[in-house]
N, C-alpha and C positions, 0 to 999 in steps of 0.2 A: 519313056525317057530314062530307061536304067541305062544304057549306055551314058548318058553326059553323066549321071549320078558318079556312074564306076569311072567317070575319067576324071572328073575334079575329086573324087578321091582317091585317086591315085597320085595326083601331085600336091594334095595338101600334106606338108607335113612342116617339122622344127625350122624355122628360116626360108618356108616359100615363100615369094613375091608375086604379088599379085595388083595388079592396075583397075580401076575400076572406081565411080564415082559412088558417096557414099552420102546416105539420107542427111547425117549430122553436118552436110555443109552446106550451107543457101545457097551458095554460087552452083551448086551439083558440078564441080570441075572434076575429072579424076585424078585419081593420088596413086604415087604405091605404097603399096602397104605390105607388114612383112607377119608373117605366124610366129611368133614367142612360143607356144606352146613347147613341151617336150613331146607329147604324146598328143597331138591335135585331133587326132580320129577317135581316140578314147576320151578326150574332157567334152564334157558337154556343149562346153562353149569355147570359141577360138578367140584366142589373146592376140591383141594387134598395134603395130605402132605406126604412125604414116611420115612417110617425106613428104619436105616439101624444098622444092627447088631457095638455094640460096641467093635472098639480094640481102638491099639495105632494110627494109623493112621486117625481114625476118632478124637480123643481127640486133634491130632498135628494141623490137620485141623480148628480145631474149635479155637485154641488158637491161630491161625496167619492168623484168618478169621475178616473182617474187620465189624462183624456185633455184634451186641451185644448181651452178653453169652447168655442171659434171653431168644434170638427166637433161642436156641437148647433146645429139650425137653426128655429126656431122662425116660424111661418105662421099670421097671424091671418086671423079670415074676411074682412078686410079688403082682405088681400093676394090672396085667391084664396078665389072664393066656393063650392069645392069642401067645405071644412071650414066646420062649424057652429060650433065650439071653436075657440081655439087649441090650434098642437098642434104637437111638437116631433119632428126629425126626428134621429134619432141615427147620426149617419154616421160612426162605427166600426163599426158592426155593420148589413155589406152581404150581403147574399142572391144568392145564384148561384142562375138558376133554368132549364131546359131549356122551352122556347117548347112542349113536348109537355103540360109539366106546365098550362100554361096552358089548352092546349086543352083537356086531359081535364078541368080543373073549369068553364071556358065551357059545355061540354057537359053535363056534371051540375047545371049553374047555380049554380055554387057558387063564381064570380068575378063581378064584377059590373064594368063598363066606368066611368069616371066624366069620360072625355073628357080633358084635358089641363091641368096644372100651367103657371104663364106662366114663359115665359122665364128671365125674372130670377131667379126662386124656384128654376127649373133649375139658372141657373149657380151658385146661392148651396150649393144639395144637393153639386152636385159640386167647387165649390172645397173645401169641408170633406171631403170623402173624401176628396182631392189631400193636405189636411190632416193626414189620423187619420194616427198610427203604427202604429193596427189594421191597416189594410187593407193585403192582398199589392198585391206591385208589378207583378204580371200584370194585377190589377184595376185601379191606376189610370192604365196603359198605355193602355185601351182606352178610358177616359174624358178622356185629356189631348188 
C-alpha cells in the first residue's frame, strides 16, 4: 500500500481539507477538518481544527461558552467554495492526530481529500488557536 501512503502525502500539507469522521465524536458524523501545521510532513503530529455546519444551536453554544468570541471562526461559501453552508470553526478544541492515522483511513476510504482552505481563512484558524486559553502551549509553538 505505498501508493495510497505517497498519495495522502502528497496532499497533506499547511491548510488541507479533509472530510472524514473522527473517534472523538460519539455520533461518528463526519467533519471537515483543516491542517494548521506549517510543515505537516515534518511535525510529528498533525494540528487540526474542524467545522461544523452553522445553526442556532451552535451560535447558543458559543454565547454561553467561556472562551472568547474572536477563537470561533466562521467560513461562508463565499469565502471558500469548499463549504456548502456556513460553518464555524472552534479553535479551542484542536486535535493531534499521527499522519499513520490518516493513511490507515485514505486506505479504508474513509477520508476523503477536499484540496485546500485559502490563505487568509488559514491565518484567520490559527490566529484564534494563538487565541484560545484552551490550547497547550506546545501546540501553538508549532503554529506561531
Amino acid at each position: 500500500m505505498v501508493d495510497a501512503d505517497k498519495k495522502i502525502e502528497n496532499v497533506i500539507r499547511e491548510g488541507s481539507v479533509f472530510y472524514f469522521a473522527d473517534d472523538a465524536f460519539f455520533n461518528e458524523k463526519p467533519h471537515y477538518y483543516v491542517v494548521l501545521n506549517h510543515n505537516p510532513l515534518k511535525d510529528i503530529i498533525l494540528i487540526l481544527v474542524y467545522a461544523s455546519s452553522f445553526d442556532s444551536d451552535i451560535y447558543l453554544s458559543i454565547e454561553d461558552s467561556p472562551f472568547p468570541n474572536e477563537t470561533y471562526i466562521d467560513v461562508t461559501p463565499q469565502e471558500c467554495s469548499i463549504f456548502n453552508r456556513v460553518s464555524i470553526f472552534d479553535c479551542n478544541r484542536v486535535f493531534e492526530r499521527n499522519i499513520d492515522i490518516f493513511i490507515e483511513k485514505f486506505r479504508s476510504r474513509k477520508l476523503k481529500s477536499y484540496g485546500y482552505i485559502e490563505k487568509n481563512i488559514l491565518v484567520r484558524l490559527r490566529d484564534a488557536v494563538l487565541k484560545s486559553p484552551a490550547v497547550a502551549e506546545r501546540i501553538k509553538k508549532l503554529l506561531e
